[in-house]
MISE-445183 format. One record per residue (C-alpha): residue number from 1; residue in three letters; x, y, z. Coordinates in pm, whole numbers, plus 50000, padded with zeros to 5 digits. Layout:
N
- pos; code; X; Y; Z
- NUM; ALA; X; Y; Z
...
END
This chain:
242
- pos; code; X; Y; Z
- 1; UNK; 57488; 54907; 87041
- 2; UNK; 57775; 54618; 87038
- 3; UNK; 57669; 54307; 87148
- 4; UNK; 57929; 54224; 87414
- 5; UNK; 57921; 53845; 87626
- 6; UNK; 57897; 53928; 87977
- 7; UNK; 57950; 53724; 88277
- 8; UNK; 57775; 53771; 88570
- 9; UNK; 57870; 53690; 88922
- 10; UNK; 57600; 53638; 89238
- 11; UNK; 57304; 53718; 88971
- 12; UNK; 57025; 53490; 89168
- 13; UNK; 56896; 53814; 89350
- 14; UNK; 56911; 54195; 89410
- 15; UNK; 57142; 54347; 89157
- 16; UNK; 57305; 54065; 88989
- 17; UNK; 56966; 53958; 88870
- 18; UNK; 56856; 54316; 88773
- 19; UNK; 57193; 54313; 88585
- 20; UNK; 57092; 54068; 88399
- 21; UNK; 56739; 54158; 88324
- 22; UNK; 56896; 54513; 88185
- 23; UNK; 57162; 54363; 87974
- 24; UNK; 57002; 54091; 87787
- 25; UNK; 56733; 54353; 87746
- 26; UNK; 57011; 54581; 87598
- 27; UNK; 57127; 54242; 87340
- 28; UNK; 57408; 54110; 87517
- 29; UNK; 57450; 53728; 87606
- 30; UNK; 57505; 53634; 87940
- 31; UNK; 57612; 53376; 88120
- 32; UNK; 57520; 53371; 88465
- 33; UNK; 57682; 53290; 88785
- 34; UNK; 57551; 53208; 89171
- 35; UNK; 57437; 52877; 89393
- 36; UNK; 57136; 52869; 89362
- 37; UNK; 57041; 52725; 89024
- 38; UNK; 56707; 52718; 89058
- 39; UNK; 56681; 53089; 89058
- 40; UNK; 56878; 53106; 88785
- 41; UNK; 56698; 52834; 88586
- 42; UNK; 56422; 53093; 88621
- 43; UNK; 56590; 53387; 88550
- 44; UNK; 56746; 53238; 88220
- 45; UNK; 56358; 53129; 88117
- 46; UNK; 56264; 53446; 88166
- 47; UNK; 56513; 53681; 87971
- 48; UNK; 56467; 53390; 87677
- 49; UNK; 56162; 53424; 87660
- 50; UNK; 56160; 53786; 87630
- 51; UNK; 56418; 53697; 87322
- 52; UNK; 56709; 53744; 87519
- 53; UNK; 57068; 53539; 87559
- 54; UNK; 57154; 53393; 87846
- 55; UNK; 57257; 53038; 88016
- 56; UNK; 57339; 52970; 88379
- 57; UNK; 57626; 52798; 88622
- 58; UNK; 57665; 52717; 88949
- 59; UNK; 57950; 52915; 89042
- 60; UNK; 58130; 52944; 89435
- 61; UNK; 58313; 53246; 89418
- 62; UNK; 58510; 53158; 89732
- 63; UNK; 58665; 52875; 89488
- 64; UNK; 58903; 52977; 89243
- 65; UNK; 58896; 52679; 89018
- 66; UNK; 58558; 52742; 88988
- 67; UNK; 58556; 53088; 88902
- 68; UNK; 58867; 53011; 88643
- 69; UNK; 58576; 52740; 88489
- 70; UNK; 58271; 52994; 88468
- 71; UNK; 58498; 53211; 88279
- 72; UNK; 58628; 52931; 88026
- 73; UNK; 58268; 52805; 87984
- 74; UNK; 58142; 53196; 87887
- 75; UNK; 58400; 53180; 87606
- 76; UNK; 58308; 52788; 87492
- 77; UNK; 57948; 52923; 87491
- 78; UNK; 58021; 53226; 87340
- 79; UNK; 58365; 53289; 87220
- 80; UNK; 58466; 53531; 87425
- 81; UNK; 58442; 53723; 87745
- 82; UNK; 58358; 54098; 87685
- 83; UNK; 58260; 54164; 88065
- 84; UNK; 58305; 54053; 88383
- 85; UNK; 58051; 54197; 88662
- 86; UNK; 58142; 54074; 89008
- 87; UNK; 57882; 54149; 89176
- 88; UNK; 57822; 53856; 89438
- 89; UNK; 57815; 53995; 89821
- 90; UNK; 57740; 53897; 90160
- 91; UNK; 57625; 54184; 90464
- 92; UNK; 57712; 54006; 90769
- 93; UNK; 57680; 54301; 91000
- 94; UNK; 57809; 54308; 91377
- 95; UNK; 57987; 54494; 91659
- 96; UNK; 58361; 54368; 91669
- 97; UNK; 58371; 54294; 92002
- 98; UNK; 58111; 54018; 91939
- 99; UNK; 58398; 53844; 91797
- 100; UNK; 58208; 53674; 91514
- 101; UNK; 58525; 53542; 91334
- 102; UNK; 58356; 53324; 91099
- 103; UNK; 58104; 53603; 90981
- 104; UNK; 58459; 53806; 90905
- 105; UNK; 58549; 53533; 90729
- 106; UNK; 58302; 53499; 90484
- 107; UNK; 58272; 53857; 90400
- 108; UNK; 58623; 53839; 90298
- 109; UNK; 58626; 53538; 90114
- 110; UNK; 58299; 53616; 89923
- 111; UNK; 58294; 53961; 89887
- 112; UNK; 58719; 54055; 89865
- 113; UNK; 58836; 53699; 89723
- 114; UNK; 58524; 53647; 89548
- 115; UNK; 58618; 53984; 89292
- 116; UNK; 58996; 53906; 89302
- 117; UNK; 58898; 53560; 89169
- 118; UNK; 58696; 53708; 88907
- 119; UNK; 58959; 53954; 88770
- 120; UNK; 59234; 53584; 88841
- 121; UNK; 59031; 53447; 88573
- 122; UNK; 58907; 53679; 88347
- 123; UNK; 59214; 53948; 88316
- 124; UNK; 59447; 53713; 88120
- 125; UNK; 59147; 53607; 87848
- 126; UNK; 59095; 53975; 87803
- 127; UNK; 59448; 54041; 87743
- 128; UNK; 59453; 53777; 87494
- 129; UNK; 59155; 53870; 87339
- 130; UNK; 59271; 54283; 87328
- 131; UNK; 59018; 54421; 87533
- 132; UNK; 58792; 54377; 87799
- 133; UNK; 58565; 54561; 88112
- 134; UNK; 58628; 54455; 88448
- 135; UNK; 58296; 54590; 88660
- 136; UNK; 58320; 54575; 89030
- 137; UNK; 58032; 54606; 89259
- 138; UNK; 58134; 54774; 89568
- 139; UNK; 57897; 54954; 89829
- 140; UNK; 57876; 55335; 89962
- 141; UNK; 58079; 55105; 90258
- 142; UNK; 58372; 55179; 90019
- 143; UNK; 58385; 55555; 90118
- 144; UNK; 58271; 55524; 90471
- 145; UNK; 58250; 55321; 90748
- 146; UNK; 57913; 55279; 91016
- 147; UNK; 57913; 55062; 91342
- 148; UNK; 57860; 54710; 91293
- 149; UNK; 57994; 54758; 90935
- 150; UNK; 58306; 54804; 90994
- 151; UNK; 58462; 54442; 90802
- 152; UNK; 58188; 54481; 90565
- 153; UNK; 58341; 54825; 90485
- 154; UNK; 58666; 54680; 90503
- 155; UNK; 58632; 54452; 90209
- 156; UNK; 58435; 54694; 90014
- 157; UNK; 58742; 54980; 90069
- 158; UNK; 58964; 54667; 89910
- 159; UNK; 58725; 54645; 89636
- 160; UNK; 58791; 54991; 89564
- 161; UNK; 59201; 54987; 89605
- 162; UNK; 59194; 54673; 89333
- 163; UNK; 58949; 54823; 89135
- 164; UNK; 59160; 55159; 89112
- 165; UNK; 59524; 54964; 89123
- 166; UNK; 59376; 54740; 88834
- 167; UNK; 59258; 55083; 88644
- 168; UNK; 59622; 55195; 88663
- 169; UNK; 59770; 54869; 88564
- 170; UNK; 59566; 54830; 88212
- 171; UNK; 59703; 55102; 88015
- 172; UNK; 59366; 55132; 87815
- 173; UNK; 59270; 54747; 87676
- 174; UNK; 59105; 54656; 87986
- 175; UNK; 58798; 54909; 88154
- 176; UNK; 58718; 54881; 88478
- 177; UNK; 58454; 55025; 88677
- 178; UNK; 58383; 55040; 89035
- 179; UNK; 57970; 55073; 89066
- 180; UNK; 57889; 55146; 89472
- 181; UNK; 57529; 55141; 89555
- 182; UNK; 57358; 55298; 89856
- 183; UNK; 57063; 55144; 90024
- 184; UNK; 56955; 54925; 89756
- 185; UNK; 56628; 54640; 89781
- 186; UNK; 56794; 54353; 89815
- 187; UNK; 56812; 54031; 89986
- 188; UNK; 57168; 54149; 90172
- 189; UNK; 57039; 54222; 90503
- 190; UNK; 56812; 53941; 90564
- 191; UNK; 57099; 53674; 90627
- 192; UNK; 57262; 53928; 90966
- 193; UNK; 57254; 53703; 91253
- 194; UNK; 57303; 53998; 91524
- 195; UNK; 56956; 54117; 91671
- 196; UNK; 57084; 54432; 91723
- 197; UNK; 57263; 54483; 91399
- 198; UNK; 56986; 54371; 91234
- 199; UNK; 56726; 54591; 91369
- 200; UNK; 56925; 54843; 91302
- 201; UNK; 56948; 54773; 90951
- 202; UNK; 56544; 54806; 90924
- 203; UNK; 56610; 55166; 91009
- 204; UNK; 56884; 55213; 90792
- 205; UNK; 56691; 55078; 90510
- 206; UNK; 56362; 55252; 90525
- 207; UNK; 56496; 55410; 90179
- 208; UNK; 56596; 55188; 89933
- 209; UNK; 56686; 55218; 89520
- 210; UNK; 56542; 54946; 89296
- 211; UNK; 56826; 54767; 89226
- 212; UNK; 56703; 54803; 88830
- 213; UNK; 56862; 55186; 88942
- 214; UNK; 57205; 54998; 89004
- 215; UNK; 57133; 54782; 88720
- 216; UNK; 57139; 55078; 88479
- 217; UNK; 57431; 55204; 88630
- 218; UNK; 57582; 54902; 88518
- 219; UNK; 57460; 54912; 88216
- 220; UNK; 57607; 55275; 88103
- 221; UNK; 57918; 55167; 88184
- 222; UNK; 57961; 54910; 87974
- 223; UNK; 57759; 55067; 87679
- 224; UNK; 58014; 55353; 87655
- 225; UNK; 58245; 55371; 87341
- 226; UNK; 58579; 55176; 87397
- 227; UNK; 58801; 55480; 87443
- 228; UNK; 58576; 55574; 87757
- 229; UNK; 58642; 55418; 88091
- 230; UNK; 58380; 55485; 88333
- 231; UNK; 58560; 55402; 88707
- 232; UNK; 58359; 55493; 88968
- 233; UNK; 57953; 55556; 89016
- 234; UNK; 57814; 55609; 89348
- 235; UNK; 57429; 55492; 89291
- 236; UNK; 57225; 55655; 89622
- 237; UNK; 56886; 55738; 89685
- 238; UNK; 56764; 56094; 89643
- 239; UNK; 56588; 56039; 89965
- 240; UNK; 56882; 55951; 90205
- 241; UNK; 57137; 56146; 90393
- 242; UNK; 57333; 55821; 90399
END
C-alpha cells in the first residue's frame, strides 16, 4: 500500500480518532486536528508507540485561517497533503419551534463551514501537487430527515451537495468521498441540551456501529488505486431499521 499524509479533522473522539487508529495502522502519517489537545497528545503517544506516524494541532474548524494553517503545517511536516478527512461534527438536536438559534448556529458553522474550510484549504495544494482525496464525513441525516434533526440534517444534505458538486468539478486529480454513518458510538449525542431530544436519542441509539466500522470505511476509500473514486458509503448497523 502507498503511504499517503493524511489530515484529520475533529479526531479527539468517535470516528476521527478511530480514523486515525486505522490509518497509521495501515502506514500513513497523520497529522491530527481538534481542541482538545490533550486527547490528542494521547492519541499521537499511542499510534507512536505502536510504530505509527502521527503529530497533533489544535485546530477550530469554524476559523478559516486556522484550517488554511493545519493544512500548511501537514505539508511542512510532511511534504505534502495526500488526504483530507473532515470529519469534525456537532449533534445539537431540537424541535424548531424551541427556537434555539445559537444551537443552529453552531451546527452550521462546525459541521457545513467546518468541511467547506477544509476543502478552502486543502483543494488548491492538491491541485498543485496533481492529485489528492477529499473525504467528507456526512451522516445517514444526509438522505433523511427525523424530528428534532431537522438543521442537523440540513447541514449534513449540504455536505452531500459539496461533496457531489466538488466530485463533478475535479475532472479525475482530486477523489472525493462522502462516508455517512448510521448510529455510530460516539460522543455526538452527549452535548444535546433538549431533555426531550435527548431522551429520545437514548432510544434511537440503542444500536450503535463501532466507529472502528466507519473507520474502515474510511480507510477503503482512500486505499483504492488512483483511477478509482469511491463517492459515497452509507456505514449502518445490520441491526437497525434506521
Amino acid at each position: 500500500m502507498t503511504t499517503k499524509v493524511i489530515a484529520i479533522t475533529g479526531a479527539s473522539s468517535g470516528i476521527g480518532e478511530a480514523s486515525a487508529r486505522r490509518l497509521a495502522a495501515d502506514g500513513h502519517h497523520l497529522l491530527l486536528g481538534a481542541r482538545r489537545t490533550d486527547r490528542l497528545d494521547r492519541l499521537v503517544a499511542d499510534i507512536t508507540a505502536a510504530g505509527g506516524t502521527a503529530a497533533a494541532r489544535r485546530l477550530d474548524v469554524t476559523d478559516a485561517v486556522d484550517v488554511r494553517d493545519f493544512v500548511a503545517a501537514a505539508g511542512e511536516r510532511y511534504g505534502r497533503l495526500d488526504v483530507m478527512v473532515n470529519n469534525a461534527g456537532v449533534m445539537l438536536l431540537s424541535p424548531l419551534e424551541a427556537l434555539r438559534t445559537e444551537e443552529w448556529d453552531r451546527m452550521i458553522d462546525v459541521n457545513l463551514r467546518g468541511a467547506l474550510h477544509g476543502i478552502a484549504a486543502s483543494l488548491p495544494v492538491m491541485r498543485a501537487q496533481g492529485g489528492g482525496h477529499i473525504v467528507n464525513v456526512a451522516s445517514v441525516g444526509a438522505y433523511e430527515v427525523s424530528p428534532t434533526a431537522s438543521v442537523y440534517c440540513a447541514t449534513k444534505f449540504a455536505v452531500r451537495a459539496v461533496s457531489e458538486g466538488l466530485r463533478q468539478e475535479s475532472a479525475g486529480d482530486v477523489r472525493v468521498t462522502l462516508v455517512s454513518p448510521g448510529v455510530t458510538e460516539s460522543e455526538l449525542a452527549d452535548h444535546i441540551s433538549d431533555p426531550a431530544a435527548r431522551e429520545l436519542m437514548r432510544t434511537y441509539r440503542a444500536v450503535a456501529l463501532p466507529a472502528s466500522a466507519v473507520a474502515d470505511a474510511i480507510a477503503y476509500a482512500v486505499s483504492r488505486p488512483p483511477q478509482v473514486d469511491v463517492n459515497e458509503i452509507v456505514v449502518r448497523p445490520a441491526a437497525s431499521a434506521q
